[in-house]
PDB file of N, CA, C and O in Angstrom, chain B, residues numbered from 101:
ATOM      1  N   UNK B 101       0.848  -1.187   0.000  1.00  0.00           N
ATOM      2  CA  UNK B 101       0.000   0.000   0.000  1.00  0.00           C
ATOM      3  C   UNK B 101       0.885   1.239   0.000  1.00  0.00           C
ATOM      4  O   UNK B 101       1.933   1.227   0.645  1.00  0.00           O
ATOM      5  N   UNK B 102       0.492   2.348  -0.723  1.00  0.00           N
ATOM      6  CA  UNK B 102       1.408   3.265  -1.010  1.00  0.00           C
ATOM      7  C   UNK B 102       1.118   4.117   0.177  1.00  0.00           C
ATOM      8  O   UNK B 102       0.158   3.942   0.928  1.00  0.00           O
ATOM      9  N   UNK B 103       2.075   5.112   0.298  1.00  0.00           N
ATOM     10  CA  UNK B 103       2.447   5.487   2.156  1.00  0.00           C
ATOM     11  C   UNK B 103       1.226   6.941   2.085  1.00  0.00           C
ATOM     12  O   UNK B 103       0.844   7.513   3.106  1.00  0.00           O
ATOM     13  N   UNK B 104       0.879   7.233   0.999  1.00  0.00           N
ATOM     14  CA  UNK B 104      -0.090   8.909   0.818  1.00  0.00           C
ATOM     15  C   UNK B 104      -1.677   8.001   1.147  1.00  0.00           C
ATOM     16  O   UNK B 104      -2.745   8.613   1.163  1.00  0.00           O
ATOM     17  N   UNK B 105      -1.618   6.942   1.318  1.00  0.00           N
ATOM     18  CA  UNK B 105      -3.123   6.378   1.094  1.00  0.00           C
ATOM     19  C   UNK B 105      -3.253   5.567   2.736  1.00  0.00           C
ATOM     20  O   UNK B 105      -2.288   5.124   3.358  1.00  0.00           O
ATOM     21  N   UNK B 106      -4.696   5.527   3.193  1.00  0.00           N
ATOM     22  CA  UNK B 106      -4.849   4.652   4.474  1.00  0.00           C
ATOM     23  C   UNK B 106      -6.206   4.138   4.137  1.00  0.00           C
ATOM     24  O   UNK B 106      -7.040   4.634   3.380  1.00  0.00           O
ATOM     25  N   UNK B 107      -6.273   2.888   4.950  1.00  0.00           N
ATOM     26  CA  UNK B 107      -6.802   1.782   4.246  1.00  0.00           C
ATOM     27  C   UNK B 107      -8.402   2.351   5.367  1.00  0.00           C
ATOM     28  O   UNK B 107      -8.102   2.996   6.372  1.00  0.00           O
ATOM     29  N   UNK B 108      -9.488   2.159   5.195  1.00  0.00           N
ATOM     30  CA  UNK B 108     -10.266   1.909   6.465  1.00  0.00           C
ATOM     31  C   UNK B 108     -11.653   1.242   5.955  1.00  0.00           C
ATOM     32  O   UNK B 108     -12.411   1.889   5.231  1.00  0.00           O
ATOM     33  N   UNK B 109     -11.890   0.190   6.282  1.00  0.00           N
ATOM     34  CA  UNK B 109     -12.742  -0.858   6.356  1.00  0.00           C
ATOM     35  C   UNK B 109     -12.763  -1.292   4.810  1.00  0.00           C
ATOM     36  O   UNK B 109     -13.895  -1.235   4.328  1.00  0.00           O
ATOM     37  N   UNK B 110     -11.551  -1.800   3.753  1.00  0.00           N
ATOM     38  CA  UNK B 110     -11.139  -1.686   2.959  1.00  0.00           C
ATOM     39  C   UNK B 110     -11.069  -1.011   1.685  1.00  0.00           C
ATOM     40  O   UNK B 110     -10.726  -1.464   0.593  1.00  0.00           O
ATOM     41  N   UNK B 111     -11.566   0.497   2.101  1.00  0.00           N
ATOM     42  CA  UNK B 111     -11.892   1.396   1.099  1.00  0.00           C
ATOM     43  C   UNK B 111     -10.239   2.430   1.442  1.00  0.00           C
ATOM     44  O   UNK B 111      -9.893   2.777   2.572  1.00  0.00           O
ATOM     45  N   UNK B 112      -9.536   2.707   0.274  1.00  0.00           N
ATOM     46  CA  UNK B 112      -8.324   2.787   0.111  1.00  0.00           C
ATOM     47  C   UNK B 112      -8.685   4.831  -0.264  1.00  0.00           C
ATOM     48  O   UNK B 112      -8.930   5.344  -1.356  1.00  0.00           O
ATOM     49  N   UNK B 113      -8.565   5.557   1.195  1.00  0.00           N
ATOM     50  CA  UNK B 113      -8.482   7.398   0.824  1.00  0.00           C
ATOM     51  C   UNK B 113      -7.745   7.435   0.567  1.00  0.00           C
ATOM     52  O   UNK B 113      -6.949   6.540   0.851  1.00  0.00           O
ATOM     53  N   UNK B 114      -7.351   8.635  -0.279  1.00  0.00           N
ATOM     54  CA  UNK B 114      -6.562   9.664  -0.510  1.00  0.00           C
ATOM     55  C   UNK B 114      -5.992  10.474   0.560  1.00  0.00           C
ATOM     56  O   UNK B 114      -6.522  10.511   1.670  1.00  0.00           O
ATOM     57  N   UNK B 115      -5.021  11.071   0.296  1.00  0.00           N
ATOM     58  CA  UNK B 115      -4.971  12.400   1.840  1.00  0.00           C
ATOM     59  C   UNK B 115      -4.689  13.347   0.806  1.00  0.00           C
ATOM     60  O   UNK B 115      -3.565  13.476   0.321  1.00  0.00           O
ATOM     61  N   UNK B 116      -5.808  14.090   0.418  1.00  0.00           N
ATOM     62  CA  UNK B 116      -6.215  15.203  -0.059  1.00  0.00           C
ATOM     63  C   UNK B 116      -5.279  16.107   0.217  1.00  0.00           C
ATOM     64  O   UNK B 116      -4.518  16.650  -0.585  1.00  0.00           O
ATOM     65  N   UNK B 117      -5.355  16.270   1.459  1.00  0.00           N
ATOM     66  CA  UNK B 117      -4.327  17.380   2.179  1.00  0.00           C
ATOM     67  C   UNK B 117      -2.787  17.722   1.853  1.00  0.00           C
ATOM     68  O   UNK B 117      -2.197  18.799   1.938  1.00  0.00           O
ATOM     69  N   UNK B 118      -2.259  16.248   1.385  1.00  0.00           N
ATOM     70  CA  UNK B 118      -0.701  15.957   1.084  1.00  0.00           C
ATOM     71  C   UNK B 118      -0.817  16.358  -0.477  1.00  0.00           C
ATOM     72  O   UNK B 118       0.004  17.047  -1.084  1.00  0.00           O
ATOM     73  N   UNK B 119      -2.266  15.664  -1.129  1.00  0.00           N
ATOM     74  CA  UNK B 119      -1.960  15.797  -2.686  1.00  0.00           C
ATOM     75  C   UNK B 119      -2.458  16.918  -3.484  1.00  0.00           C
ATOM     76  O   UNK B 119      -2.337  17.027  -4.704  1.00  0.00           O
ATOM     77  N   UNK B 120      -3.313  18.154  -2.292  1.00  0.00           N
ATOM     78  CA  UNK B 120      -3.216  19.602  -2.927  1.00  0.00           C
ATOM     79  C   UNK B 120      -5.125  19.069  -3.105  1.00  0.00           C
ATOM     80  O   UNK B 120      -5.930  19.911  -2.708  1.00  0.00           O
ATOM     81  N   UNK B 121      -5.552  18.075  -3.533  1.00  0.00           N
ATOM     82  CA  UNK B 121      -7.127  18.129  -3.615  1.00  0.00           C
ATOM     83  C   UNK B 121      -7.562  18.922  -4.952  1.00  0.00           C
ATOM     84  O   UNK B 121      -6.682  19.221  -5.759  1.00  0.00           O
ATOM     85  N   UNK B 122      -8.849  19.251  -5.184  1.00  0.00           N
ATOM     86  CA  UNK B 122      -9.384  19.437  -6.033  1.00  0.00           C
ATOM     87  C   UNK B 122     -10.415  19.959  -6.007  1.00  0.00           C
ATOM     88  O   UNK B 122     -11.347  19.172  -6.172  1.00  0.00           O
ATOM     89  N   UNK B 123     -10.824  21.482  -5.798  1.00  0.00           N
ATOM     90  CA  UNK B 123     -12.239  21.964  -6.003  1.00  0.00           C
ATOM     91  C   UNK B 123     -13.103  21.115  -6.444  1.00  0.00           C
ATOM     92  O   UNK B 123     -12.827  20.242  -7.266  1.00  0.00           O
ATOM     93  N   UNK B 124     -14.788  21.386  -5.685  1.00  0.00           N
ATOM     94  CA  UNK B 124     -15.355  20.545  -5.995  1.00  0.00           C
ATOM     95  C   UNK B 124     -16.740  21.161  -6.079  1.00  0.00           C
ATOM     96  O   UNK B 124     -17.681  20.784  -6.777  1.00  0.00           O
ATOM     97  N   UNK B 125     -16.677  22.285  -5.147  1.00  0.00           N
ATOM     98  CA  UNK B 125     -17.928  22.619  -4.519  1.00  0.00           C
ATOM     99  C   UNK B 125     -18.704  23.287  -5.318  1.00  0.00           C
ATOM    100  O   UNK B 125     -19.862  23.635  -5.087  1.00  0.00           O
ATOM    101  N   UNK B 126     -18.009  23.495  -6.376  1.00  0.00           N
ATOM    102  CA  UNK B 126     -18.759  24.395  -7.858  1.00  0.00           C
ATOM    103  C   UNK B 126     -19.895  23.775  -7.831  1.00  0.00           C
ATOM    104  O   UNK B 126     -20.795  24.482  -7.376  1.00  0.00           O
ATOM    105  N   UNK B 127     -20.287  22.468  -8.216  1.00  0.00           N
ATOM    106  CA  UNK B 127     -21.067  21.820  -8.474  1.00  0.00           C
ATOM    107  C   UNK B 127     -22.156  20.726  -7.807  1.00  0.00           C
ATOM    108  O   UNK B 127     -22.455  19.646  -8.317  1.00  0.00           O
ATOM    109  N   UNK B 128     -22.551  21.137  -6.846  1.00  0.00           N
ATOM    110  CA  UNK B 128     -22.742  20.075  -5.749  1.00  0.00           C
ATOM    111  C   UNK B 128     -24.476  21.205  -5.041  1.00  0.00           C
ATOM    112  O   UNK B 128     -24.685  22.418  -5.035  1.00  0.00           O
ATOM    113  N   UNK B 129     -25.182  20.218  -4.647  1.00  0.00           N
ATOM    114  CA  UNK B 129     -26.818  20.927  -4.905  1.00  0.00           C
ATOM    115  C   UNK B 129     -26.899  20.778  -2.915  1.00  0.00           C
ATOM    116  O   UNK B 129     -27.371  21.648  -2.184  1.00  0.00           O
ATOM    117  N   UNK B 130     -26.497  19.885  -2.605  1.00  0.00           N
ATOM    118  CA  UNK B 130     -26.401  20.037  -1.078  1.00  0.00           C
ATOM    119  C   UNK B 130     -25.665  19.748  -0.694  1.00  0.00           C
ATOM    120  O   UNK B 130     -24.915  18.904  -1.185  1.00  0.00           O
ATOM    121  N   UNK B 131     -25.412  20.695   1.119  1.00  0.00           N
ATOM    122  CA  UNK B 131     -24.298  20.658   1.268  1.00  0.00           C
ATOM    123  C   UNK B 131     -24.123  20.240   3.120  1.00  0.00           C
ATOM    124  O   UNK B 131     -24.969  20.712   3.879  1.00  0.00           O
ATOM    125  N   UNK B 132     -23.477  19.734   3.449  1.00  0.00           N
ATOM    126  CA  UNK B 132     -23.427  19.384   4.468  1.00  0.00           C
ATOM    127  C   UNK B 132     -24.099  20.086   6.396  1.00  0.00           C
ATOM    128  O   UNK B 132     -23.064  20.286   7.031  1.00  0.00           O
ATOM    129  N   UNK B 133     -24.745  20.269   6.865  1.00  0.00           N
ATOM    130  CA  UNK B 133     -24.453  21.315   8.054  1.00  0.00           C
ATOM    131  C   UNK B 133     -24.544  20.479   9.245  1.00  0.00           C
ATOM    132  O   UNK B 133     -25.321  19.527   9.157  1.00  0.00           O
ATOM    133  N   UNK B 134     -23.920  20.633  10.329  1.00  0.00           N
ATOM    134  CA  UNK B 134     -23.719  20.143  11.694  1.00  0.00           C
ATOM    135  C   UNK B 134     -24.307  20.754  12.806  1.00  0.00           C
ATOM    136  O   UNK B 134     -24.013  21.942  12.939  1.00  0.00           O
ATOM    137  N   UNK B 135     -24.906  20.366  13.473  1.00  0.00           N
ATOM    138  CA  UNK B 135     -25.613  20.701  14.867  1.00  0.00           C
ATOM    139  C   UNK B 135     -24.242  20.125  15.817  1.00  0.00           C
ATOM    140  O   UNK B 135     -24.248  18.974  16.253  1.00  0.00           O
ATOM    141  N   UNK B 136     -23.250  20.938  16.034  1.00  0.00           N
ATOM    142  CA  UNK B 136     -22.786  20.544  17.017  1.00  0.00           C
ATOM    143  C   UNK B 136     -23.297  20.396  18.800  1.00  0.00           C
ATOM    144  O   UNK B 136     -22.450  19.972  19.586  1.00  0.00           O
ATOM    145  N   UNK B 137     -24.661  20.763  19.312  1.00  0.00           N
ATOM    146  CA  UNK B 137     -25.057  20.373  19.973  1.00  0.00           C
ATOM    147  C   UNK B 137     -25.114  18.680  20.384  1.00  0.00           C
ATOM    148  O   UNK B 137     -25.118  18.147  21.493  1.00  0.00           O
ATOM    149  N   UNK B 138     -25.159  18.035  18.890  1.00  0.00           N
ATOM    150  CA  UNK B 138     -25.778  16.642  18.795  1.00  0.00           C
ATOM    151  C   UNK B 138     -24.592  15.689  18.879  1.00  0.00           C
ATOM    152  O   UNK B 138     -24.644  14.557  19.360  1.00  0.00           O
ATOM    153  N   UNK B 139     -23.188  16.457  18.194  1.00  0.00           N
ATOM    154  CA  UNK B 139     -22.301  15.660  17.785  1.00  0.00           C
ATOM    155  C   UNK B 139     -21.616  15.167  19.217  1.00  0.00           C
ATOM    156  O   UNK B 139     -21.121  15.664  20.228  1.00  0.00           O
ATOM    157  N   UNK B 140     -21.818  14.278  18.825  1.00  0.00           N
ATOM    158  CA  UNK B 140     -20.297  12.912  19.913  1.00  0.00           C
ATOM    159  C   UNK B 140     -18.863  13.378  19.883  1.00  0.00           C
ATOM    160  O   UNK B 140     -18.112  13.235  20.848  1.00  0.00           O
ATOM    161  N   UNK B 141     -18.457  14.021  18.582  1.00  0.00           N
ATOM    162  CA  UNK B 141     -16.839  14.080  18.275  1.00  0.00           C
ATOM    163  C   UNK B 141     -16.272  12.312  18.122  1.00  0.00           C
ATOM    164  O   UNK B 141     -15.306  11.862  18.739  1.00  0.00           O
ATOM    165  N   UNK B 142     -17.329  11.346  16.948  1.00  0.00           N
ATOM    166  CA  UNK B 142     -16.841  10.492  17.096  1.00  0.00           C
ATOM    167  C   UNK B 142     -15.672   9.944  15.782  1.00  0.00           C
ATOM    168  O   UNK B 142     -15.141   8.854  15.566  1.00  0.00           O
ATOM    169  N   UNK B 143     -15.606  11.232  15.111  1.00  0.00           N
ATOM    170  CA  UNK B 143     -14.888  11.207  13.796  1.00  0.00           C
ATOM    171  C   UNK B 143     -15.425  10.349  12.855  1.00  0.00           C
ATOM    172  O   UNK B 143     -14.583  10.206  11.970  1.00  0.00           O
ATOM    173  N   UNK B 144     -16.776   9.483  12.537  1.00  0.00           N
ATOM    174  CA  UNK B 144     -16.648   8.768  11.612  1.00  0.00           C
ATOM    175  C   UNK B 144     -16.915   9.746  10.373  1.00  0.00           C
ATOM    176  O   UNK B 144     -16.480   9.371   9.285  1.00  0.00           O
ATOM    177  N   UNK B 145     -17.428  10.671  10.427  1.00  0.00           N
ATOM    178  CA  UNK B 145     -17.835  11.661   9.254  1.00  0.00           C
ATOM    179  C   UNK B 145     -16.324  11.712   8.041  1.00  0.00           C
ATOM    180  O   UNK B 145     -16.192  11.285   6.894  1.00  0.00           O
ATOM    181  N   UNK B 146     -15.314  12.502   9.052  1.00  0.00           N
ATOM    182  CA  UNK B 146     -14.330  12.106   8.715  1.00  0.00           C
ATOM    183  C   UNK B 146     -13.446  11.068   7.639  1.00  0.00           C
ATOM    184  O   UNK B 146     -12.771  11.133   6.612  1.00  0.00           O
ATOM    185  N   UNK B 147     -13.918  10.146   8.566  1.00  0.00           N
ATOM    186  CA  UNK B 147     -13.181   8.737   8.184  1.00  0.00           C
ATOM    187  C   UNK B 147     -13.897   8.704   6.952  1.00  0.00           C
ATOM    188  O   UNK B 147     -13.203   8.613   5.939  1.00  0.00           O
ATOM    189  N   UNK B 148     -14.921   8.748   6.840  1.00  0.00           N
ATOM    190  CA  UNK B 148     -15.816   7.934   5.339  1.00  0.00           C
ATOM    191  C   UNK B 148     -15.949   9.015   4.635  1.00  0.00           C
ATOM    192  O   UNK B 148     -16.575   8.876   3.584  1.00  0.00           O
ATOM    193  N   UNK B 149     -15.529  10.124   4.902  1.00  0.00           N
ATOM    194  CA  UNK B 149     -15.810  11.374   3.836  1.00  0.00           C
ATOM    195  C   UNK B 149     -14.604  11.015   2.517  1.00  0.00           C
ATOM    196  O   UNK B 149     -13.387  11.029   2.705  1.00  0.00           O
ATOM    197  N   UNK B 150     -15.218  10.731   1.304  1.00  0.00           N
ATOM    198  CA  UNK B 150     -14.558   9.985   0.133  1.00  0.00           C
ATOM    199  C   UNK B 150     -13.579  11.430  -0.429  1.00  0.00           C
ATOM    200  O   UNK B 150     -12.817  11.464  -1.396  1.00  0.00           O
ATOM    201  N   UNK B 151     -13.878  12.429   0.441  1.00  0.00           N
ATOM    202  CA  UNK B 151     -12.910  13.573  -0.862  1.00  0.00           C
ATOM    203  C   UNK B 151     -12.346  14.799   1.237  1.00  0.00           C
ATOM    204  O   UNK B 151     -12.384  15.982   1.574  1.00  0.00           O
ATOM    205  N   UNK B 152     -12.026  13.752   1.771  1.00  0.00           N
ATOM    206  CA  UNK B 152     -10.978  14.194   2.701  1.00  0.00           C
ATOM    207  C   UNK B 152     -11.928  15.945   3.448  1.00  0.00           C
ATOM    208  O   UNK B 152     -11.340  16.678   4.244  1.00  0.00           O
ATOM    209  N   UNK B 153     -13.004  16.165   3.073  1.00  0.00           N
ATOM    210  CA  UNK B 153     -13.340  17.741   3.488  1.00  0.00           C
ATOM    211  C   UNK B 153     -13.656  17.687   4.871  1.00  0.00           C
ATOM    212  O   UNK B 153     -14.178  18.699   5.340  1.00  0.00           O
ATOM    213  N   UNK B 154     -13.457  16.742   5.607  1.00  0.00           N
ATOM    214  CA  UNK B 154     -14.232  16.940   6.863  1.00  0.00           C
ATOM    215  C   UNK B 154     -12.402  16.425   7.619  1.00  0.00           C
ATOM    216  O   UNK B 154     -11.654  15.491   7.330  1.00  0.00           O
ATOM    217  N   UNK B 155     -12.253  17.763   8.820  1.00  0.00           N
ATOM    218  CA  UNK B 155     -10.811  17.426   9.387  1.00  0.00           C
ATOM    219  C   UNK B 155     -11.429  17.551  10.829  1.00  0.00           C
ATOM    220  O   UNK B 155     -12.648  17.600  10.991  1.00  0.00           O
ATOM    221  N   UNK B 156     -10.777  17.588  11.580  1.00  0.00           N
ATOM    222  CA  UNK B 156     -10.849  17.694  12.990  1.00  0.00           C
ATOM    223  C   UNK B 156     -10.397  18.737  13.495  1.00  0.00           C
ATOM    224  O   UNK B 156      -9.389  19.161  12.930  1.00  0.00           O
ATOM    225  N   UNK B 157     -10.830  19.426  14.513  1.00  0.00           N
ATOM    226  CA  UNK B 157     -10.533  20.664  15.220  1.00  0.00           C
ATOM    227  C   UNK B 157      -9.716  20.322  16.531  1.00  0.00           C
ATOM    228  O   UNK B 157     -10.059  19.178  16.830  1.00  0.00           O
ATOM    229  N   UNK B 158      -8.885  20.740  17.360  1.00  0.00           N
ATOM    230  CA  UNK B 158      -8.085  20.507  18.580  1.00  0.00           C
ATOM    231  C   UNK B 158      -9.097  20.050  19.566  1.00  0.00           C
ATOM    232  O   UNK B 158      -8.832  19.234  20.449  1.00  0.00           O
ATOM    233  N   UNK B 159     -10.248  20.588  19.397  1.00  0.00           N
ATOM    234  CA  UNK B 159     -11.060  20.228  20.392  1.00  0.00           C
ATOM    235  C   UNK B 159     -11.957  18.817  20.160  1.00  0.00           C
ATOM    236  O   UNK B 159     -12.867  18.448  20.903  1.00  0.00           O
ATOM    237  N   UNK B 160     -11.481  18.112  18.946  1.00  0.00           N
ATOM    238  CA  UNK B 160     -12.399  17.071  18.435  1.00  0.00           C
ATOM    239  C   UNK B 160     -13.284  17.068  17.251  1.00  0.00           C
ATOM    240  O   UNK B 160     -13.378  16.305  16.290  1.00  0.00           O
ATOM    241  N   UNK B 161     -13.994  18.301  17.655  1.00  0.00           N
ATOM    242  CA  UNK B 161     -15.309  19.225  16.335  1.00  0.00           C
ATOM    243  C   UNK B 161     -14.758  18.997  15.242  1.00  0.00           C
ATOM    244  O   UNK B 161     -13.611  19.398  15.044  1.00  0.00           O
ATOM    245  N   UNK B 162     -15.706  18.052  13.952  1.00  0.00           N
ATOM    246  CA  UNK B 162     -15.361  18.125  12.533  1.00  0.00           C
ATOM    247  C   UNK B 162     -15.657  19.545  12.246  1.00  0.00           C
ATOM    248  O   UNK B 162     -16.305  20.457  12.760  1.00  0.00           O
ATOM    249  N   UNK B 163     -14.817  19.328  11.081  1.00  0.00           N
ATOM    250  CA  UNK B 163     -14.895  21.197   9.902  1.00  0.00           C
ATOM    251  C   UNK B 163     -14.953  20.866   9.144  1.00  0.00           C
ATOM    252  O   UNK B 163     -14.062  20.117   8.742  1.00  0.00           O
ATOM    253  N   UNK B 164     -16.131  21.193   8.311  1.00  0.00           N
ATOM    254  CA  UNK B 164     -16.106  20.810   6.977  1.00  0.00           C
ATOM    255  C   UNK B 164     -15.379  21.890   5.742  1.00  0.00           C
ATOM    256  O   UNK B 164     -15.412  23.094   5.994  1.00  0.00           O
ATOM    257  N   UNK B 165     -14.841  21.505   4.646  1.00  0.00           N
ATOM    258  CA  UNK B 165     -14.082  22.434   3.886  1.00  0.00           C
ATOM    259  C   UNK B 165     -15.153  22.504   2.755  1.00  0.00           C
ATOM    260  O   UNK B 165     -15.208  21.487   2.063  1.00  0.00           O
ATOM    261  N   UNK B 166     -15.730  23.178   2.542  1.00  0.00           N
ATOM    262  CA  UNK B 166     -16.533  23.127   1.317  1.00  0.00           C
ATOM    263  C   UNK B 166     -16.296  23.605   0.113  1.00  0.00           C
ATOM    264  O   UNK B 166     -17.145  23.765  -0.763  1.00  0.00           O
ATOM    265  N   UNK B 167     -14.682  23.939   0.007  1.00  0.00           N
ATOM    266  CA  UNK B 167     -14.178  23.962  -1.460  1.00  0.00           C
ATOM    267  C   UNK B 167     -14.009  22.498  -2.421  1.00  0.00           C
ATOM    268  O   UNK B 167     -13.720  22.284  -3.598  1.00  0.00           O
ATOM    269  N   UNK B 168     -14.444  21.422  -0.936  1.00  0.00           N
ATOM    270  CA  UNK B 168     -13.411  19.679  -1.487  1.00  0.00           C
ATOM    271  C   UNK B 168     -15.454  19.102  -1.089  1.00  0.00           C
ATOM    272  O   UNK B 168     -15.794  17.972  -1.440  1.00  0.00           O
ATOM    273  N   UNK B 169     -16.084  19.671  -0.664  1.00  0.00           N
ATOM    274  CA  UNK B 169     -17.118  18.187  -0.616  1.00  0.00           C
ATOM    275  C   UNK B 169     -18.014  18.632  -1.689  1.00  0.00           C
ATOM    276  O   UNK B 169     -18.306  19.742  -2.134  1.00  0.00           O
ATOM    277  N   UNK B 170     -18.369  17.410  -1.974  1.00  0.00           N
ATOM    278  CA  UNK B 170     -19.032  17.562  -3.264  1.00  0.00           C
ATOM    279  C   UNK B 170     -20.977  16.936  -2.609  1.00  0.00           C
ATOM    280  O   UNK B 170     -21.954  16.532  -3.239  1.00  0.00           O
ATOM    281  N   UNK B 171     -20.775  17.121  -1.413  1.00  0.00           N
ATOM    282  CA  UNK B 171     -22.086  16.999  -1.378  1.00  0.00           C
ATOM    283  C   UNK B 171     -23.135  15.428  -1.366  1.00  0.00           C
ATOM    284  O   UNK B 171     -24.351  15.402  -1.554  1.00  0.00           O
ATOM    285  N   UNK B 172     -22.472  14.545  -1.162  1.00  0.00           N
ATOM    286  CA  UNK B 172     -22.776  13.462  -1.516  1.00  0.00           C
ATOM    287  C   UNK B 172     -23.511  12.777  -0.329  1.00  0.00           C
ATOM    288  O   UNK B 172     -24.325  11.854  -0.350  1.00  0.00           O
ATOM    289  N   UNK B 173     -23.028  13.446   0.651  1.00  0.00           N
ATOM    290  CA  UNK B 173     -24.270  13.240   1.898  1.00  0.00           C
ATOM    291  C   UNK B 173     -23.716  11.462   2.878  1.00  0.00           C
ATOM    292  O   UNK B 173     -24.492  10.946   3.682  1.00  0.00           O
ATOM    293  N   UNK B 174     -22.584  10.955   2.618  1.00  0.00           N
ATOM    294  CA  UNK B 174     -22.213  10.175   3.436  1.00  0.00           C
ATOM    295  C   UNK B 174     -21.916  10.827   4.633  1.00  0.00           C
ATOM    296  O   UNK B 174     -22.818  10.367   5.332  1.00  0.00           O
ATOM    297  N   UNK B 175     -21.338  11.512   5.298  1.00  0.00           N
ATOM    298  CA  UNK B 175     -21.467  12.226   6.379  1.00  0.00           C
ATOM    299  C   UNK B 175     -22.680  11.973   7.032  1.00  0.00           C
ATOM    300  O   UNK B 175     -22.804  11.209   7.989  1.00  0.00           O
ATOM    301  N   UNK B 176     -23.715  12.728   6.419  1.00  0.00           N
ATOM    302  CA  UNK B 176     -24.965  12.427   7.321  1.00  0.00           C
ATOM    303  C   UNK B 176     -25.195  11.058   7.557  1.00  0.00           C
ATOM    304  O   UNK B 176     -25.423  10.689   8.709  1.00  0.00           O
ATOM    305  N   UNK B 177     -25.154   9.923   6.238  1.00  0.00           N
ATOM    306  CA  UNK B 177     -25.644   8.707   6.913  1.00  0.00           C
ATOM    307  C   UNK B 177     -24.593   7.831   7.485  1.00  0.00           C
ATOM    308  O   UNK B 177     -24.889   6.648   7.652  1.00  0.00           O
ATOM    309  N   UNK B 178     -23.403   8.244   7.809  1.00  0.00           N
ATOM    310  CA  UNK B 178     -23.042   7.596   8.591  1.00  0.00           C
ATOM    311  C   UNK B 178     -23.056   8.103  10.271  1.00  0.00           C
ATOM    312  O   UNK B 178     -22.699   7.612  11.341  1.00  0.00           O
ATOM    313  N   UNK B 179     -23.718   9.440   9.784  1.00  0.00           N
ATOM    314  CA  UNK B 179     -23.141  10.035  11.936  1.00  0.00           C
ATOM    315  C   UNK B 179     -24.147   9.036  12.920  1.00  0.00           C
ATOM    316  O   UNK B 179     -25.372   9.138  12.849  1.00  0.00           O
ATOM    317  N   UNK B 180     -23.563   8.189  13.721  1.00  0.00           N
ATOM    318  CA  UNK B 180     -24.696   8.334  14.658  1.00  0.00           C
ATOM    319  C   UNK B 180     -25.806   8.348  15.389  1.00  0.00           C
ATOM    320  O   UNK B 180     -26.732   7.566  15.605  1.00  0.00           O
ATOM    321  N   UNK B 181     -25.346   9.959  15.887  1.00  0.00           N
ATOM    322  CA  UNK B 181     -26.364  10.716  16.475  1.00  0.00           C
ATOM    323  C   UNK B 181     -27.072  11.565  15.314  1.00  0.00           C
ATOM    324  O   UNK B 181     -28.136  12.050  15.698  1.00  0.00           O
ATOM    325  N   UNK B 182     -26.665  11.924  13.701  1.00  0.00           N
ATOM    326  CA  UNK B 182     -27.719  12.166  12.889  1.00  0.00           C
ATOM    327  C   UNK B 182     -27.353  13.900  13.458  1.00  0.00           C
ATOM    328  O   UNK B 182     -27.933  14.933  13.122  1.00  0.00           O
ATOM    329  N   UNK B 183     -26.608  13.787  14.069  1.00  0.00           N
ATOM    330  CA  UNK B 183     -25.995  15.406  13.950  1.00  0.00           C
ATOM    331  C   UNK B 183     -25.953  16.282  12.314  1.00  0.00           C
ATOM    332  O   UNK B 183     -26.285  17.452  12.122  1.00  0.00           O
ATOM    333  N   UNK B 184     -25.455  15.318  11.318  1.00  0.00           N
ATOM    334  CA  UNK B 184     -25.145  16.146  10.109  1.00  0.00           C
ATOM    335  C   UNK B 184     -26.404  15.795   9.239  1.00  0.00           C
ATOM    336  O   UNK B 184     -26.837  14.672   8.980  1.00  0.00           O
ATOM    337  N   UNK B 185     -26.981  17.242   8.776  1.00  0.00           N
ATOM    338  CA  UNK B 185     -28.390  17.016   7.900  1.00  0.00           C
ATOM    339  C   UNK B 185     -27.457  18.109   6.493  1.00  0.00           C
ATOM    340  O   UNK B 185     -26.732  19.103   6.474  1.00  0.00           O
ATOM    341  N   UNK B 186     -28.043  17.173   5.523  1.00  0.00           N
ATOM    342  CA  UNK B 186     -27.914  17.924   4.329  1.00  0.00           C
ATOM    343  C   UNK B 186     -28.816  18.638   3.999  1.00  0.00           C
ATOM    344  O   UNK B 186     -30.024  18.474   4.166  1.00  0.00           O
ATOM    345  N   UNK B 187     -28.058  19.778   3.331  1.00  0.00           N
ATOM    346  CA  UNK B 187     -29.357  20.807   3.292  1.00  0.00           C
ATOM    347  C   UNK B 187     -28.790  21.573   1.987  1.00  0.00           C
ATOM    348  O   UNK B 187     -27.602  21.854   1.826  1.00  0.00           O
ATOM    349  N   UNK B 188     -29.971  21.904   0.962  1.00  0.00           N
ATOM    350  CA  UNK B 188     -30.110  22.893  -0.493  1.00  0.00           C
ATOM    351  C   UNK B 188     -29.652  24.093  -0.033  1.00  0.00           C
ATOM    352  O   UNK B 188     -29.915  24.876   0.880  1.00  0.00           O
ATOM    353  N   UNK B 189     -28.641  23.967  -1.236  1.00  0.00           N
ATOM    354  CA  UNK B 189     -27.746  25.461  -1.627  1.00  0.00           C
ATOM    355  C   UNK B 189     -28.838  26.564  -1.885  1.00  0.00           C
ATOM    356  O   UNK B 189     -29.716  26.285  -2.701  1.00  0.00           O
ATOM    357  N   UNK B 190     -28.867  27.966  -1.176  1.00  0.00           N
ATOM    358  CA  UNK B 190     -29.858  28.703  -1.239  1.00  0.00           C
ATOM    359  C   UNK B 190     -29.391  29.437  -2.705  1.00  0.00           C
ATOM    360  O   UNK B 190     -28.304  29.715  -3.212  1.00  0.00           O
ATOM    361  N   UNK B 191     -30.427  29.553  -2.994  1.00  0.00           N
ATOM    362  CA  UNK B 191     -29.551  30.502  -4.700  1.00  0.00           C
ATOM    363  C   UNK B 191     -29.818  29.409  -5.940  1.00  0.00           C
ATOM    364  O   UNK B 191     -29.499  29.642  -7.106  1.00  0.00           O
ATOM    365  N   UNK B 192     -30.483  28.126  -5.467  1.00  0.00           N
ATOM    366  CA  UNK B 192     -30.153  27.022  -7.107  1.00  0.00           C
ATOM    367  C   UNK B 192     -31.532  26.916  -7.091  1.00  0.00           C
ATOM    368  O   UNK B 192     -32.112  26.266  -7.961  1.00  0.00           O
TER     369      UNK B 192
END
């Protein structure tokens, strides 16, 4: 396995972060939002986010980057507590 890639539940990421990434958000109809009231800080959002936009804060709290997610809404179905609801770009 090449050393820029980590393996998790055998789906092989990228680290976006190392390889510069790729605008994305041009095109994408919903977009992620978090009730951090709800959230655990259990990172899976993270982990399964396929284009690296969701990082961690010192305190635990995901951040989402919304130049890199394209909206695809795994985040929400994997949180949980159902903390992350996708929600329509106002303006489309």
């Amino acid at each position: 396995m090449n050393q820029d890639k980590k393996s998790i539940k055998g789906i092989y990421l990228t680290d976006l972060a190392a390889k510069g990434g790729k605008y994305v958000a041009t095109w994408c109809v919903q977009i992620p939002e978090i009730d951090y009231n709800s959230c655990i800080k259990c990172k899976l959002c993270q982990e399964y986010c396929p284009e690296g936009a969701i990082t961690v804060s010192e305190d635990g709290s995901p951040k989402i980057d919304y130049r890199f997610c394209k909206g695809c809404g795994i985040c929400d179905h994997e949180c949980p507590k159902k903390a992350i609801k996708m929600k329509e770009i106002e303006g489309l």
